[in-house]
N, C-alpha and C positions, 0 to 999 in steps of 0.2 A: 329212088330217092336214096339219102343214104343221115348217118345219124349222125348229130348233132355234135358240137364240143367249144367247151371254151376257146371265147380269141379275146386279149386284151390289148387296144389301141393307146397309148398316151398319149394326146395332145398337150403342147404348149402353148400357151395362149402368151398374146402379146397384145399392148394397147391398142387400141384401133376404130376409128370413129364410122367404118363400112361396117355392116353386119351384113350385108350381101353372101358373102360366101359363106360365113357360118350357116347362114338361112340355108342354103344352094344344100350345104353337108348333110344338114339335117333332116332337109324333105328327098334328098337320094338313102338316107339311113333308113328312115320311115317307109320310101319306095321301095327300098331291099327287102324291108321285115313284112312287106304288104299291110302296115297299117295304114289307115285315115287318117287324113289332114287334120288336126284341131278342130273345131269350126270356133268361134267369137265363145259361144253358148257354154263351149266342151273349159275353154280357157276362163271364162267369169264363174265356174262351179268349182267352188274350195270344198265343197263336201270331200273328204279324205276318202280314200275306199279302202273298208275293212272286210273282211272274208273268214267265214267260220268253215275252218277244217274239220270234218271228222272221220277220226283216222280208228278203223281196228286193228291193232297190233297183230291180231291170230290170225291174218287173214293167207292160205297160202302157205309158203315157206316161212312166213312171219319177221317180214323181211320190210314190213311198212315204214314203223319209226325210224328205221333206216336212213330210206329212203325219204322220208321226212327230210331227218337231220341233214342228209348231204344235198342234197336236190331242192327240194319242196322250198321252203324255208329260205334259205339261202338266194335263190330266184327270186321271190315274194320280195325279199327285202332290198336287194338290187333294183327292183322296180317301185319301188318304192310303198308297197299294196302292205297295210299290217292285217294282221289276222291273230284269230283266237284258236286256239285247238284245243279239243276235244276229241278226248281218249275214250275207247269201249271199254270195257269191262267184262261183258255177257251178253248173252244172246237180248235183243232185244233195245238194246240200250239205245242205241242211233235213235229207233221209234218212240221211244220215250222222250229224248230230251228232244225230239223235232217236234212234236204234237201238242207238248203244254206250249199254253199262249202263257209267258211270265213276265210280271209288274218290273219295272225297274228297278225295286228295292227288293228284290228276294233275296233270302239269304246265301244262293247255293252264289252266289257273285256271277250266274247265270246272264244270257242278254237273251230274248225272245229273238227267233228269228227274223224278224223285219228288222231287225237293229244292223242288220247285215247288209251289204251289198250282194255277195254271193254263198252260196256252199259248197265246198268241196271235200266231196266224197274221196278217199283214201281207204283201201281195200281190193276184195271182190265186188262182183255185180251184185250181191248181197248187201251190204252198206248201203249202196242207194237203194235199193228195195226198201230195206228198212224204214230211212229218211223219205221216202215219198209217201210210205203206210201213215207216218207220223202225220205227215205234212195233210195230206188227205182227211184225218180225223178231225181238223180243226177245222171250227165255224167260220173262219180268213181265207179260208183253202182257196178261193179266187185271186186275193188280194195277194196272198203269201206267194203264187205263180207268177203272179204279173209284176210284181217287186223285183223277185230274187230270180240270180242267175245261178248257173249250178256248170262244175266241173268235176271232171274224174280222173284218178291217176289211177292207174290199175295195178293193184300190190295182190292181188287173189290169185286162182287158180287158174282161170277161166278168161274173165276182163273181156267180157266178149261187147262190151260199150265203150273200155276206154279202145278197142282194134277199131270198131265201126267208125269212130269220130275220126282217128288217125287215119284209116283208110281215104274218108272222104276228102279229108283235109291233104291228101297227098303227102304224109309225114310217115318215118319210121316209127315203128312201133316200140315206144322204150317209156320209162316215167318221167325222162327228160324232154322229149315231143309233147306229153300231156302237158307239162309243166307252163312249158313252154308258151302251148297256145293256150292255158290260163291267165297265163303274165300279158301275153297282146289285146286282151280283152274283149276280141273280136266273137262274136254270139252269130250262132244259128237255131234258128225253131228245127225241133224235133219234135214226133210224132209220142204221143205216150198213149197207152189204152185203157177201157176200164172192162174189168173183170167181176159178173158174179156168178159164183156158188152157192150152194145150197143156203150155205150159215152166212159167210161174210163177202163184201167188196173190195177189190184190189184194183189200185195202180200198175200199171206196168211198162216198160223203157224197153224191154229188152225181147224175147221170146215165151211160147208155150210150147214145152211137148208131151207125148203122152205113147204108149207103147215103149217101142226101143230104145229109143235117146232118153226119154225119161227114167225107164230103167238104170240104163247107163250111167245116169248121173245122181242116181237120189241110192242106187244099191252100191255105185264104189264109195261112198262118202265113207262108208268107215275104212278104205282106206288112204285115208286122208296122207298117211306119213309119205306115200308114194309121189307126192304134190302133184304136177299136172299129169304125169305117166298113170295114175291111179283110172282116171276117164279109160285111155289106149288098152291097158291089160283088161275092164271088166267088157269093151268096146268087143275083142278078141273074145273072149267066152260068151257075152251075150248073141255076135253071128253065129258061133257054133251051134246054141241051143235056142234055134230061134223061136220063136214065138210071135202068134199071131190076135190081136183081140178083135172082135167085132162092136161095129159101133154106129150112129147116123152122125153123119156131119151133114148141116145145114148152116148155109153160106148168104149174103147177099151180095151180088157182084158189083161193082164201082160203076155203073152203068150211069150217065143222066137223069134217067128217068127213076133209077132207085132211090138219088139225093134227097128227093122230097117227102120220102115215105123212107126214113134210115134208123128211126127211133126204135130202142130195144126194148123186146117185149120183155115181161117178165118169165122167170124162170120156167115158171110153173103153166105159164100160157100155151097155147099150141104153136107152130113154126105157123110164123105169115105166109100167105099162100103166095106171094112174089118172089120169096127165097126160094133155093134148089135145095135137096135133098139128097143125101146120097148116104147108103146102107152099105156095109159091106166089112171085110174082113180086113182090117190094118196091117201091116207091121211096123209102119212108122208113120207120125203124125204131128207136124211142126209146123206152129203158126210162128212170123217173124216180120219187125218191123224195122229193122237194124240188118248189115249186109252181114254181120258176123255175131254169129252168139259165142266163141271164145277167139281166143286168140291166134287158133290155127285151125278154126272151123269159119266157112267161107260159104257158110252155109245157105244165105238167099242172094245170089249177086246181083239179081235186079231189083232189091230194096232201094230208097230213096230216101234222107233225112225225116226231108215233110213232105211226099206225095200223101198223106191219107189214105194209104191201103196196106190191108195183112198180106204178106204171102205168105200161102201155106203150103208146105213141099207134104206129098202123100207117099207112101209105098202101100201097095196094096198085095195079100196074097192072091197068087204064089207067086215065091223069089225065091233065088238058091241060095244056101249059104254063100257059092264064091261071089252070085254078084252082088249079094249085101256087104261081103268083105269088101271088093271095089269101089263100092259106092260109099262103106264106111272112109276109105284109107283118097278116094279125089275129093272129099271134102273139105280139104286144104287149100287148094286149087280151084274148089267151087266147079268142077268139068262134071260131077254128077248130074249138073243140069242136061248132059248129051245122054244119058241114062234112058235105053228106052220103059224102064220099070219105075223110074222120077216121073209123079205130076204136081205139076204148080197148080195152083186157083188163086185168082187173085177176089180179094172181099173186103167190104166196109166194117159189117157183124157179120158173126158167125155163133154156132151153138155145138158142142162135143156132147153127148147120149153116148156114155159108153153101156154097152150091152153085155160083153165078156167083161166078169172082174178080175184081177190081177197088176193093173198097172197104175200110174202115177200120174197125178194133176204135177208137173213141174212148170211153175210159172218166175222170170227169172232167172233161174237157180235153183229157186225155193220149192222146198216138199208144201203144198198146199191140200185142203180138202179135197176126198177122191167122188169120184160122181158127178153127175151132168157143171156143163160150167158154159159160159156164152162171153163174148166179148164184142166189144165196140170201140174204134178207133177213133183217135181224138187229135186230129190233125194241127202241128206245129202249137203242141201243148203245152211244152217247156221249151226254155232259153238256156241253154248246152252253149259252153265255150269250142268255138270250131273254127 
């Protein structure tokens, strides 16, 4: 593919009692851009569509309101789509203002999310995190999914959701692509999961890892100033000193016969005796429902929008430093899958019992609480612009 860039056409119009060929222009403009025909339904519906951005400035190189201002914005209003934005502040904030359900007369001049057509996320994969924790706490939480549509423009470190969509969608990877396929308004169901731990329930769009990757990503955070190279350099010292924790993963496979018996036990229950089980010593341990958890990580390449299933790549001890370094550095390229030390499993639920402590529940992005944790996929959950 290759990336996107202004082209402006002037027509002159002139009197004329055919519309024949204006019509002809307009459905090969349509055909170019792969939108849908109108229907009757699409052209009697004057509801306007308005769209709540939220943008975190820190997000990355802090390069978002930028990106806003030149891109964002500018597209939206070309297409005619108004929208409200909303700025973070602090950690936290997306899940705040997504989770109150607010009156129409509140003072903050606030609109409740159902007032919206869609939300777009502007950030890391962190911002949506946020905004679906929000969105989940609320007693509408069904209603508020099947309403609203939701996009991303990837301004973070990582944007391993706005790669996946772009991937699929056959687009260059840029904030101009995301933008892009916000403004055509063309929607695809994707998969989202739910996650519990000990204390709390999470949403999740994107990845879980735990061992190495997870280390990698929740111990370079503080060094953030390095922006995406920060992941590569702690990448490089964590294959040095590697490390292995032991742990039980139980799984339940996508089989037929498992569909009808897929409900997740509680935490604290015993594993169902139709799951598989398997003990042993990790090095790396990634569950993913999305083809790329960043932007130059190519991490599951037989992921699928909405098939309904985790894959989870495993590395088990023993492995050497050089072929963990190899297998760290074809992750771009996604060829680790030729790795005879890579195993896939593919599963509906699944449950993590770590046994060695030392490492990180990373869900998202997100440092979350450490100790046993289970998940269960929730096929073509959300309406993702794609």
């Amino acid at each position: 593919y290759d990336h996107r860039g202004a082209h402006h056409i002037r027509l002159d119009l002139v009197p004329c009692d055919d519309f024949d060929n204006a019509g002809r222009l307009v459905r090969a403009i349509r055909a170019k851009a792969k939108l849908t025909q109108p229907t009757t339904m699409m052209m009697n519906h004057h509801h306007p569509k308005k769209y709540l951005i939220v943008l975190n400035p820190f997000s990355g190189s802090q390069q978002s309101k930028m990106i806003y201002d030149e891109t964002v914005s500018p597209l939206l209003e070309q297409c005619g789509i108004a929208h409200d934005l909303f700025i973070t502040t602090h950690a936290g904030h997306a899940q705040e203002r997504c989770s109150s359900i607010l009156p129409n007369n509140n003072n903050n001049n606030d609109k409740d999310v159902l007032e919206y057509d869609a939300i777009i996320a502007m950030g890391g994969d962190g911002i949506l995190f946020e905004i679906l924790q929000g969105l989940q706490s609320r007693t509408d939480y069904e209603k508020v999914m099947k309403n609203l549509k939701f996009g991303i423009v990837g301004c973070g470190t990582c944007n391993g959701l706005a790669k996946s969509i772009l991937h699929w969608s056959q687009e260059m990877y840029s904030p101009l692509e995301s933008t892009f396929l916000i403004c055509k308004g063309q929607c695809s169901s994707l998969d989202l999961s739910f996650y519990q731990a000990q204390k709390k329930k999470y949403t999740s769009f994107l990845s879980f890892s735990w061992a190495i990757m997870a280390d990698i990503d929740i111990e370079s955070d503080k060094w953030r100033c390095f922006g995406p190279h920060r992941t590569d350099i702690w990448a490089a010292w964590r294959a040095i000193s590697l490390r292995s924790y032991r742990a039980r993963f139980s799984f339940l496979p996508p089989n037929h016969n498992n569909y009808t018996n897929n409900s997740l036990p509680l935490l604290s229950d015993p594993i169902p005796s139709h799951w598989t089980t398997i003990e042993d010593d990790f090095v790396l341990f990634w569950t993913s429902h999305v083809s790329h958890a960043g932007s130059a990580l190519y991490n599951s390449p037989h992921s699928k929008k909405d098939d309904g299933i985790f894959q989870i790549m495993i590395i088990r001890k023993p492995v050497s430093r050089w072929n963990m370094v190899k297998i760290l550095l074809s992750l771009e390229k996604g060829s680790h899958v030729n790795d005879e030390k890579v195993e896939f499993y593919e599963c509906v639920s699944y449950r993590l019992e770590p046994i060695t402590l030392g490492s990180f529940n990373d869900l998202d992005g997100e440092h979350i609480e450490s100790g046993p944790i289970q998940a269960q996929i929730q096929p073509g959950a959300i309406r993702m612009f794609a």
